[in-house]
ROBA-10382 format. One record per residue: residue in three letters; x, y, z of N, C-alpha, C in turn. Coordinates in steps of 0.05 Angstrom, whole numbers, padded with zeros to 5 digits, always signed. Layout:
<pts>
ALAXYZXYZXYZ;...
</pts>
This chain:
<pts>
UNK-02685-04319+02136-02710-04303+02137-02719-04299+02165;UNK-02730-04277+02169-02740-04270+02199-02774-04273+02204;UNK-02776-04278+02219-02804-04277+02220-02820-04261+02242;UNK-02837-04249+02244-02856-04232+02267-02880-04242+02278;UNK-02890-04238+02306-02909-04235+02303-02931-04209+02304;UNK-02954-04200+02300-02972-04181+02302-02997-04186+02315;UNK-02997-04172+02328-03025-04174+02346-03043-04147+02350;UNK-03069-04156+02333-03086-04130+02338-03104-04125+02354;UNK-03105-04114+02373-03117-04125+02401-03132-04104+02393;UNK-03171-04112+02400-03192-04085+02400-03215-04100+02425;UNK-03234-04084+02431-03245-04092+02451-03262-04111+02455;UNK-03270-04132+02431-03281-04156+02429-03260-04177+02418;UNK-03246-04172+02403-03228-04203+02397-03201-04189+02386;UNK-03179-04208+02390-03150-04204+02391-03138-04221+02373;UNK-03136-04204+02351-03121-04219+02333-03093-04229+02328;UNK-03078-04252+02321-03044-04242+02324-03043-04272+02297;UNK-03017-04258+02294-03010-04276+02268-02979-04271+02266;UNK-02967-04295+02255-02941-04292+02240-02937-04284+02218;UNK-02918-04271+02213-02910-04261+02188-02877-04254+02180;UNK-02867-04273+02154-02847-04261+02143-02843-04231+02139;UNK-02814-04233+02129-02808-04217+02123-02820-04191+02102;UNK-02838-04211+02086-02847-04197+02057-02865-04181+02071;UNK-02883-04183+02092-02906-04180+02096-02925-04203+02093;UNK-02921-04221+02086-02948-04238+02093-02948-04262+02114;UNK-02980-04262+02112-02991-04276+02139-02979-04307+02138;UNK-02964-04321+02151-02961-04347+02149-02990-04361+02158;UNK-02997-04357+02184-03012-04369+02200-03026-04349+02220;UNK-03052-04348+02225-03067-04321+02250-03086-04343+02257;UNK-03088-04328+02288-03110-04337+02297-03129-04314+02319;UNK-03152-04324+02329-03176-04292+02329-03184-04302+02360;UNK-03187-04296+02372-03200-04295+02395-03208-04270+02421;UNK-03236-04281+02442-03251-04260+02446-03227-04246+02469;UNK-03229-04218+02476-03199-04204+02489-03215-04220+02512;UNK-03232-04209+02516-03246-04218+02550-03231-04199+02567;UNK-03225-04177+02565-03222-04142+02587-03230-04140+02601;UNK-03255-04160+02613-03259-04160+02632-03250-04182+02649;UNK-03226-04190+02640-03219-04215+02667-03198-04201+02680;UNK-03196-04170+02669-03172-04157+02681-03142-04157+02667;UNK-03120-04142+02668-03099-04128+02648-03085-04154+02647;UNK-03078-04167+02671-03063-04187+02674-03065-04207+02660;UNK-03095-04219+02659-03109-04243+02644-03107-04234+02614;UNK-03112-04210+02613-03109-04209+02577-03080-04208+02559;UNK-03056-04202+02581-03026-04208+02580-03027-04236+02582;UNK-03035-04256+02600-03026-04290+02595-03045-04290+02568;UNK-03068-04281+02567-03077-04301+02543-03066-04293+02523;UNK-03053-04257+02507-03035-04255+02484-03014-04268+02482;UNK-02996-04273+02511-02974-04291+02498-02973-04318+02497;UNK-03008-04335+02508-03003-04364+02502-03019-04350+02471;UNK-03034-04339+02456-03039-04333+02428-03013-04333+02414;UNK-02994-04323+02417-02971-04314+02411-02949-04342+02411;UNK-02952-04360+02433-02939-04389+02430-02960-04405+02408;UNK-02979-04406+02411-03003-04416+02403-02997-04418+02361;UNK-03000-04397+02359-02995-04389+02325-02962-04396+02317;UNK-02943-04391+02332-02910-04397+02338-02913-04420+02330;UNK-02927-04436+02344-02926-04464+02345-02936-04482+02317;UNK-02960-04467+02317-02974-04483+02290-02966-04467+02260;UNK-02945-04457+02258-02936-04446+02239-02910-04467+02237;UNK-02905-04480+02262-02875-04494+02258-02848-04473+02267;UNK-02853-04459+02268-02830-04431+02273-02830-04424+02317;UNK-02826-04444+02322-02826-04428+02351-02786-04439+02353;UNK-02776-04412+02371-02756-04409+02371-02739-04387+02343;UNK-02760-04384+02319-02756-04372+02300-02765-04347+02297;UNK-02784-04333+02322-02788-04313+02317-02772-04279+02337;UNK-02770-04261+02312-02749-04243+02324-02753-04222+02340;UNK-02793-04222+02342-02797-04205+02362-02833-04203+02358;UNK-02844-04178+02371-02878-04163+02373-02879-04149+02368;UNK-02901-04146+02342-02913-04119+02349-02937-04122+02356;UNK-02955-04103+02373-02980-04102+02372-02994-04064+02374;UNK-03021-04075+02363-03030-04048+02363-03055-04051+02380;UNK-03054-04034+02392-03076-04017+02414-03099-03998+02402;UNK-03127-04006+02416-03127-03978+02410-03129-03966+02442;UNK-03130-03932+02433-03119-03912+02455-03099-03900+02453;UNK-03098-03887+02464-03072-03864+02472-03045-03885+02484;UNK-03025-03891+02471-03004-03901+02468-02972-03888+02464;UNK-02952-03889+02492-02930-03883+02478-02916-03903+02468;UNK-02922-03908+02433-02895-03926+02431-02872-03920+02439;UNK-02858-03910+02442-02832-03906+02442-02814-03923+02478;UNK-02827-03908+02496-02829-03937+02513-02853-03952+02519;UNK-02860-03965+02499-02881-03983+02509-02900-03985+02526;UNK-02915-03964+02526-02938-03959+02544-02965-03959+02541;UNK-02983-03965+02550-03011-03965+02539-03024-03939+02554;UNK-03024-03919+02550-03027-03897+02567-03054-03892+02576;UNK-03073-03897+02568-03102-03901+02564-03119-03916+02540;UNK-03134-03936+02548-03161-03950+02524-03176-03956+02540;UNK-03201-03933+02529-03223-03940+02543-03237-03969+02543;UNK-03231-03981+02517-03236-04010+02508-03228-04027+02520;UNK-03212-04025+02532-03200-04044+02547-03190-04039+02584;UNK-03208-04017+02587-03203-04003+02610-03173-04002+02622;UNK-03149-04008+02609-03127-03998+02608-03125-03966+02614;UNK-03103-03966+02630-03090-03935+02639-03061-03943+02644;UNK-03042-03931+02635-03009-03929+02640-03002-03963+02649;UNK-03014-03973+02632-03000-04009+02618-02973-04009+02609;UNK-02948-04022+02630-02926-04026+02614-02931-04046+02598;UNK-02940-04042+02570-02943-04061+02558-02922-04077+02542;UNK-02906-04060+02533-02882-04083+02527-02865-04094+02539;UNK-02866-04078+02561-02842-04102+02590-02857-04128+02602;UNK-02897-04124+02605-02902-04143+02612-02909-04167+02593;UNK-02905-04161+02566-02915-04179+02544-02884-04197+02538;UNK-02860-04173+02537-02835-04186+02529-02830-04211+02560;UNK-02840-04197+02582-02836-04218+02603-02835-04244+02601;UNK-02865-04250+02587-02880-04272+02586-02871-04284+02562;UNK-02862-04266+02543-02850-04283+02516-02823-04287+02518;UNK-02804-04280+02528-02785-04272+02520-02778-04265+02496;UNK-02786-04248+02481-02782-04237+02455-02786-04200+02462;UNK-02767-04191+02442-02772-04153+02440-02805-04152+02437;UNK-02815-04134+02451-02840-04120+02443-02840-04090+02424;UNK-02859-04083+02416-02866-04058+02402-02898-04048+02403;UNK-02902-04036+02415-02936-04027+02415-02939-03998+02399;UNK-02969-03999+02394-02972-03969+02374-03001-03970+02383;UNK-03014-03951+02373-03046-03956+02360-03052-03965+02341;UNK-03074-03973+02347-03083-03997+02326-03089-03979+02300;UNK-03105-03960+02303-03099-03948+02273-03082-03937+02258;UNK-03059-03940+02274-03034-03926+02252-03025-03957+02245;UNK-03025-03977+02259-03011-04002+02254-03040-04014+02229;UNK-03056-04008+02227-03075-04021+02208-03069-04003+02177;UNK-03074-03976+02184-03062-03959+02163-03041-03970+02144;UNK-03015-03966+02165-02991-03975+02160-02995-04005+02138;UNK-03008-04019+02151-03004-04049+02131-03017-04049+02106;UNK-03036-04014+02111-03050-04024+02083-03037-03999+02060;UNK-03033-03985+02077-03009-03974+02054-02992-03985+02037;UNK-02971-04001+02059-02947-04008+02051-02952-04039+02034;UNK-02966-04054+02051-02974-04083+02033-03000-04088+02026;UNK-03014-04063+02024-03045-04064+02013-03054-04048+01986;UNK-03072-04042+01997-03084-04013+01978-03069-04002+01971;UNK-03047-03994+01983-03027-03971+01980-02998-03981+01966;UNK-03000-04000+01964-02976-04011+01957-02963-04010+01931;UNK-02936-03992+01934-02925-03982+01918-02925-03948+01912;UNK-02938-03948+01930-02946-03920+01933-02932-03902+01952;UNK-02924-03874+01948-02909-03869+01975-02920-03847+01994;UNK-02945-03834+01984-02967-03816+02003-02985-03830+02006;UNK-02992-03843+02034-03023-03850+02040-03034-03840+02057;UNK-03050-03835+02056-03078-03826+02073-03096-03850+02092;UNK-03097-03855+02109-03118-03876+02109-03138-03864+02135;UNK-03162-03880+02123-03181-03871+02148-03192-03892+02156;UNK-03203-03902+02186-03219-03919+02187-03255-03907+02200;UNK-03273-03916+02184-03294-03908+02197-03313-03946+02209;UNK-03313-03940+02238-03324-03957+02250-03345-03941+02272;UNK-03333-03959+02293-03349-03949+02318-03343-03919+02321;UNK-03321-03908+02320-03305-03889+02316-03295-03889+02290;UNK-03280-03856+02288-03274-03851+02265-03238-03834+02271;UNK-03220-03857+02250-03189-03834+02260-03170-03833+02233;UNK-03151-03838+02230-03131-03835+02200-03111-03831+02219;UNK-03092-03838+02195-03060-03846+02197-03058-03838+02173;UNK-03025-03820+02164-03008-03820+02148-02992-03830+02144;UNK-02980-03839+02124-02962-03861+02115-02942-03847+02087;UNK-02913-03830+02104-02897-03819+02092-02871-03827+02072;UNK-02869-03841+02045-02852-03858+02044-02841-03874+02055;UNK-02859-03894+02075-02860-03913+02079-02852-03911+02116;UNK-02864-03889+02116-02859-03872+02151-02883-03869+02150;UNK-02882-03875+02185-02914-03867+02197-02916-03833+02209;UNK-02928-03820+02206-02924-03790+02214-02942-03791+02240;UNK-02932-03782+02270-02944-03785+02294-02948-03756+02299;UNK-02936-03739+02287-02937-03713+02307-02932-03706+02332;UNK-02924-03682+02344-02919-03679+02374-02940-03693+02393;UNK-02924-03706+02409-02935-03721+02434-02946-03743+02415;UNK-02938-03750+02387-02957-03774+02385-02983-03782+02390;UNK-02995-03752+02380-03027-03755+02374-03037-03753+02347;UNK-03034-03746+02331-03035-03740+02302-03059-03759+02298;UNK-03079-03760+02275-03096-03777+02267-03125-03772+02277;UNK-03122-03751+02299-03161-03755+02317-03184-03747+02288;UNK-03171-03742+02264-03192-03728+02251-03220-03735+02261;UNK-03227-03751+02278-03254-03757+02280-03271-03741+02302;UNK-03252-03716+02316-03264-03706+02339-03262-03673+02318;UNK-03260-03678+02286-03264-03642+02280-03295-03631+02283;UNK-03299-03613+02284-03329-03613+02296-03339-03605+02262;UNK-03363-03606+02255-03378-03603+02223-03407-03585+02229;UNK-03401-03570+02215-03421-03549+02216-03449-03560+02207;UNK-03470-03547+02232-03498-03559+02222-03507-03588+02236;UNK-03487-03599+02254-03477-03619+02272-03482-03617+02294;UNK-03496-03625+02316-03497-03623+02343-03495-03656+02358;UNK-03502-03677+02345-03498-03696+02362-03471-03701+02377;UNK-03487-03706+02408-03454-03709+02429-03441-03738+02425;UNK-03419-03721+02421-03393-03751+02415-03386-03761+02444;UNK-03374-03772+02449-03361-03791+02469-03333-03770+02483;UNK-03323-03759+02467-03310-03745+02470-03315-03713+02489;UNK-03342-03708+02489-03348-03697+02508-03360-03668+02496;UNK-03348-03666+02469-03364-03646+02453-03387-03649+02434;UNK-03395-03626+02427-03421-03635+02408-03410-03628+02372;UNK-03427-03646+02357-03421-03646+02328-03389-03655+02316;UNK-03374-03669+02328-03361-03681+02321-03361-03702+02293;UNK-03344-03700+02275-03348-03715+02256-03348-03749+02255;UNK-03341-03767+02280-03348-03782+02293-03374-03783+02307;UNK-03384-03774+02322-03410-03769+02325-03436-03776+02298;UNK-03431-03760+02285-03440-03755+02253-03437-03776+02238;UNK-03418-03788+02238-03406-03800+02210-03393-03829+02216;UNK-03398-03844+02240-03386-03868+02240-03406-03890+02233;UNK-03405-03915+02245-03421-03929+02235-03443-03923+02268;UNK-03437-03917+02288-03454-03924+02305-03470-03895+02304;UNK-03452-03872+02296-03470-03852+02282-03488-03848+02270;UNK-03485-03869+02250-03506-03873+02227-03534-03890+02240;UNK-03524-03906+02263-03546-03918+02269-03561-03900+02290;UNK-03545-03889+02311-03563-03868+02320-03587-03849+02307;UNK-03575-03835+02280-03589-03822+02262-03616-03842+02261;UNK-03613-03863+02248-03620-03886+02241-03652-03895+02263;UNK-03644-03888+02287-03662-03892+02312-03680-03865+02317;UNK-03666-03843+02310-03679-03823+02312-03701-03814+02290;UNK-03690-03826+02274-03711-03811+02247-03739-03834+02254;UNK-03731-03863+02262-03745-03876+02265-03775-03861+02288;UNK-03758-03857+02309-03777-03851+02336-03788-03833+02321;UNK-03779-03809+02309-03800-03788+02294-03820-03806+02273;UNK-03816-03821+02272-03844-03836+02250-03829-03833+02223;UNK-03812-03835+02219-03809-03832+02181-03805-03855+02176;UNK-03817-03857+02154-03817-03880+02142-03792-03909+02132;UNK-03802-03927+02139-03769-03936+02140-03768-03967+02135;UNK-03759-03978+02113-03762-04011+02121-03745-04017+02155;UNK-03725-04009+02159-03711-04013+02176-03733-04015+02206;UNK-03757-03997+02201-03780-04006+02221-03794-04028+02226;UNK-03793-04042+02205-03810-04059+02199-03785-04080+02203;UNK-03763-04089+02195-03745-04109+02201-03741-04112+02232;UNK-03739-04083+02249-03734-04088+02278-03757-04071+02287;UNK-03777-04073+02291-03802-04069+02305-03793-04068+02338;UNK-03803-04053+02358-03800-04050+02381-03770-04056+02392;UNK-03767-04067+02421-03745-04066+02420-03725-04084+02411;UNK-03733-04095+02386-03711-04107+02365-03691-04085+02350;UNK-03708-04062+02351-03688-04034+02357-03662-04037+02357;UNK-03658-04045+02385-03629-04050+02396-03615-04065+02378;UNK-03611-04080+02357-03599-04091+02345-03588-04083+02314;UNK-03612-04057+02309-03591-04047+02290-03567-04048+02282;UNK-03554-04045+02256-03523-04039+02255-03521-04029+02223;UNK-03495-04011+02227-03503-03992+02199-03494-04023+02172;UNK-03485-04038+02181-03494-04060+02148-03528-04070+02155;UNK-03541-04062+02171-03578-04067+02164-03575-04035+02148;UNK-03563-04022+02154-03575-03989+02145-03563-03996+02102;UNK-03549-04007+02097-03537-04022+02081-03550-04032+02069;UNK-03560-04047+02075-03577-04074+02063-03614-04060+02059;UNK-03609-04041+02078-03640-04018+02070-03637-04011+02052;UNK-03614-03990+02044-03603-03973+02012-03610-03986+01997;UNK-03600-04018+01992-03596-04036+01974-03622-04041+01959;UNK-03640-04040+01976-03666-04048+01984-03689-04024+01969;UNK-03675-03998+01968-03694-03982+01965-03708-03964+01981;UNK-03690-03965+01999-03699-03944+02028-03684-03917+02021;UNK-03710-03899+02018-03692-03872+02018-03686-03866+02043;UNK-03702-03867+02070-03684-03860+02093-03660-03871+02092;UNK-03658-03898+02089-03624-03909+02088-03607-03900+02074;UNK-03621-03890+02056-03598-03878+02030-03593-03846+02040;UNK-03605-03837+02054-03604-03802+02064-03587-03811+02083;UNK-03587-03824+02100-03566-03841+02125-03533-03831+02109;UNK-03540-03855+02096-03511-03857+02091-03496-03834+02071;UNK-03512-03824+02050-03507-03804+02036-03491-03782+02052;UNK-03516-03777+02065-03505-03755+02084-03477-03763+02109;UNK-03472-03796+02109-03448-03790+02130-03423-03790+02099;UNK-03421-03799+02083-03404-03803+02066-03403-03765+02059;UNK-03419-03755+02046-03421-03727+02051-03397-03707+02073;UNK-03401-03722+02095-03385-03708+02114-03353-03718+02121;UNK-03354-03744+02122-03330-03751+02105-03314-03740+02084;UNK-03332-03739+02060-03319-03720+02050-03312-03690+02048;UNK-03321-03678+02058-03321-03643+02075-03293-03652+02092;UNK-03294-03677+02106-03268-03667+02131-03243-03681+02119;UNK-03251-03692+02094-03223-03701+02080-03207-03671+02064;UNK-03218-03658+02064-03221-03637+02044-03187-03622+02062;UNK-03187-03610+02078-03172-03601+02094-03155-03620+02093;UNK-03149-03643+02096-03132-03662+02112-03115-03667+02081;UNK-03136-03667+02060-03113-03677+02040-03092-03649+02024;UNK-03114-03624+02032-03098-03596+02022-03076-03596+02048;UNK-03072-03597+02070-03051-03596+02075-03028-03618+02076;UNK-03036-03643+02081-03012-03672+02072-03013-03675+02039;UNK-03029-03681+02019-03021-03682+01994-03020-03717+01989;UNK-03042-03722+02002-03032-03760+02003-03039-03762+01965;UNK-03025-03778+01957-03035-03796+01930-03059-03812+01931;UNK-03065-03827+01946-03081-03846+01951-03092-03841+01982;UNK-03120-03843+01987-03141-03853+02007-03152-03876+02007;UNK-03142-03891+02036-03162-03911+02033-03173-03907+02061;UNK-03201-03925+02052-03215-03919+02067-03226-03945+02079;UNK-03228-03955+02101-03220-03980+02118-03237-03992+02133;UNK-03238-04003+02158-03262-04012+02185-03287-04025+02162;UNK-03306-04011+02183-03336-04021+02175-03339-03999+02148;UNK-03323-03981+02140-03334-03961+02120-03321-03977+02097;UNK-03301-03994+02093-03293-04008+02077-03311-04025+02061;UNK-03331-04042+02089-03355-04068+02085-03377-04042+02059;UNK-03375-04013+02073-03410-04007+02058-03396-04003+02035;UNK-03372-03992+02024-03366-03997+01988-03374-03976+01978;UNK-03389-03972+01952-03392-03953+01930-03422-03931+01949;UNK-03428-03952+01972-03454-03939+01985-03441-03919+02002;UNK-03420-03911+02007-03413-03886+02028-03383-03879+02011;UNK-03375-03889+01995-03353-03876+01980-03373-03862+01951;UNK-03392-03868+01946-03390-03848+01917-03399-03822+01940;UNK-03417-03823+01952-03415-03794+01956-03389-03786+01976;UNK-03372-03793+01985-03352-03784+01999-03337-03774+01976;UNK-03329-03783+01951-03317-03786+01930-03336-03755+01921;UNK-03351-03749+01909-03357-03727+01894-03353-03713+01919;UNK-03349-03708+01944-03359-03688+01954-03333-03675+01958;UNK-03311-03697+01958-03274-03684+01966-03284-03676+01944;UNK-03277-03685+01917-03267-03677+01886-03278-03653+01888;UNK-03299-03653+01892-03311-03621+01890-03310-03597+01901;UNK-03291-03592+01924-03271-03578+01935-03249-03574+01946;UNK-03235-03603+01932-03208-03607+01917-03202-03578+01904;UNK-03179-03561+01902-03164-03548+01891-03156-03560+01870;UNK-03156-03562+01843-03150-03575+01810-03141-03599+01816;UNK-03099-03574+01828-03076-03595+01834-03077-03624+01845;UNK-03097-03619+01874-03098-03637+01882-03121-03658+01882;UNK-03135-03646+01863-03164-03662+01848-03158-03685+01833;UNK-03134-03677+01822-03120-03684+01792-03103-03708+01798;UNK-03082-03709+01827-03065-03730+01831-03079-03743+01863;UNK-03102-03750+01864-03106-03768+01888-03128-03780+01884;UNK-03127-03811+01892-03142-03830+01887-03158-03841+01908;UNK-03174-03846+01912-03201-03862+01935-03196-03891+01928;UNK-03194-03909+01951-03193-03940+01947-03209-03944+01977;UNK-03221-03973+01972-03214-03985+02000-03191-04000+02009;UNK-03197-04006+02030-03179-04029+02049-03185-04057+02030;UNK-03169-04076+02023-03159-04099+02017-03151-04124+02029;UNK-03138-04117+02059-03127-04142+02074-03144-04147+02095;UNK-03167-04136+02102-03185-04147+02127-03170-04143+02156;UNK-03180-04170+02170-03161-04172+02200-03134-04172+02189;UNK-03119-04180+02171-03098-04181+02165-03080-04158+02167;UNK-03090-04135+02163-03085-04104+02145-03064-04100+02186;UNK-03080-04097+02207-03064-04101+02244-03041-04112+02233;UNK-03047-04134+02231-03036-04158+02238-03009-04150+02225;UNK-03006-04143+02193-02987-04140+02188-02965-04112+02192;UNK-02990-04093+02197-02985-04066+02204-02960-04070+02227;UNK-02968-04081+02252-02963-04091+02277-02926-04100+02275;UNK-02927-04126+02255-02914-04140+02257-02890-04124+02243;UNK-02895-04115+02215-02878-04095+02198-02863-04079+02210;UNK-02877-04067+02233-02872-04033+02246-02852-04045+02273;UNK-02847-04075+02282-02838-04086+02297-02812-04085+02287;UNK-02818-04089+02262-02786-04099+02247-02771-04086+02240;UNK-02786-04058+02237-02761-04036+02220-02761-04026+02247;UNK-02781-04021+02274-02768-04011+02299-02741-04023+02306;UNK-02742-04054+02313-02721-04070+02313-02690-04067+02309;UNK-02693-04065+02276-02669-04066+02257-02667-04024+02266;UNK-02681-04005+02266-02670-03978+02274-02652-03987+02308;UNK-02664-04005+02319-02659-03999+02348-02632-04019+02352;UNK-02635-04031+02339-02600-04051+02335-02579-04046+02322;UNK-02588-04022+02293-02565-04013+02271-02555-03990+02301;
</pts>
């Protein structure tokens, strides 16, 4: 049996774990990236993470190679970290300097096609051979998952759904345009909304839990736990990002045809509170056909979902790049 490891590297903590062949986790462990001690420091600390988990699994000398996922603009193909703003990375040989330090093959991707990927193939999706997956967090992106193929598109950008712009929309995204469905519809979206309706005076428990500048500490699970609570602002919050969610799924699934959506990150944690309305709002300009054969789930494997994404996508690179 072979074994991998996976590492999901994002801009507060770096996940990496071993994993068989099947897909599952033997042993992971989590720690903070720290990007700011510079590219170098965050290369020694993944591959003592990488001896670290090797080790306490019992398997060092047993493992057949890396994957990890990024986020940013990434060429897998030679191993490059081409830009992450998260990690202030720009044109990172990332798999020559990671295989350096390990002596093991490397494999890098983005982190959302490698999180997708795991929850397709050994998650939500599993057994399934169209998936869709989206993650809504800080940002908002999707990955396809083609019979058991990741679909990148030219130049290996495929997935931005989160920069389509939504009508009726003006808040500026990060991206540099206005009304973006990221902007709108992520979790830090929701809290923006969230601050604004506040400063206009509407009514809000969410006022009363963070009074002045306790402000700053919002996060869309308080916007969550408002809904829960009986806050119609919270519930207009989220309504309305699940709403738009569903409007920009609408397109994405009439032209791929996925079977199954899942839906992942922090949008996974809010549940039936941003999927029922994301849910009526595809179905309801769904075309019959495709009303009729596609399903809404969440995410299932947590940190795990990288980890195995990572490690999986290492292995069939591997075995293509050796057959």
């Amino acid at each position: 049996m072979s074994f991998w490891i996976g590492v999901d590297v994002g801009g507060t903590n770096i996940v990496c774990g071993i994993v068989d062949e099947k897909g599952e986790v033997l042993d992971s462990i989590k720690k903070p990236t720290q990007a700011f001690l510079g590219t170098s420091s965050v290369l020694d600390h993944m591959a003592q993470m990488v001896s670290e988990v090797t080790a306490r699994a019992g398997l060092s000398g047993k493992v057949a190679g890396i994957g990890i996922g990024i986020p940013g603009l990434v060429n897998p193909w030679d191993g490059i970290a081409l830009y992450s703003a998260n990690l202030n990375w720009r044109d990172v040989p990332l798999s020559t300097e990671l295989s350096r330090r390990t002596s093991l093959p490397v494999y890098i991707d983005n982190d959302v096609r490698m999180y997708v990927y795991g929850e397709a193939v050994y998650g939500a999706g599993l057994g399934v051979d169209y998936v869709l997956g989206l993650t809504v967090g800080t940002g908002i992106a999707s990955a396809m998952v083609s019979q058991g193929q990741l679909y990148y598109g030219y130049r290996d950008l495929a997935g931005e759904i989160g920069h389509g712009t939504m009508d009726g929309e003006s808040a500026p995204c990060g991206c540099g345009f206005d009304g973006c469905l990221e902007a709108a519809a992520s979790a830090s979206g929701m809290v923006r909304e969230a601050k604004r309706f506040i400063a206009e005076g509407k009514p809000t428990l969410l006022s009363q839990w963070f009074p002045g500048d306790d402000l700053q500490r919002l996060s869309a699970a308080d916007i969550s736990k408002a809904m829960d609570a009986g806050d119609s602002l919270a519930s207009d919050i989220m309504n309305h990002a699940g709403e738009l969610l569903g409007k920009a799924l609408v397109p994405a699934v009439h032209i791929l045809s996925p079977q199954v959506i899942i839906i992942g990150g922090g949008g996974a944690m809010a549940g039936e509170r941003l999927l029922t309305p994301l849910r009526q709002t595809l179905m309801s300009r769904l075309l019959p056909d495709f009303r009729q054969h596609v399903t809404i789930k969440t995410a299932v494997l947590g940190d795990d979902a990288g980890v195995i994404g990572s490690a999986m996508q290492a292995k069939q690179r591997h075995e293509i790049k050796q057959s």
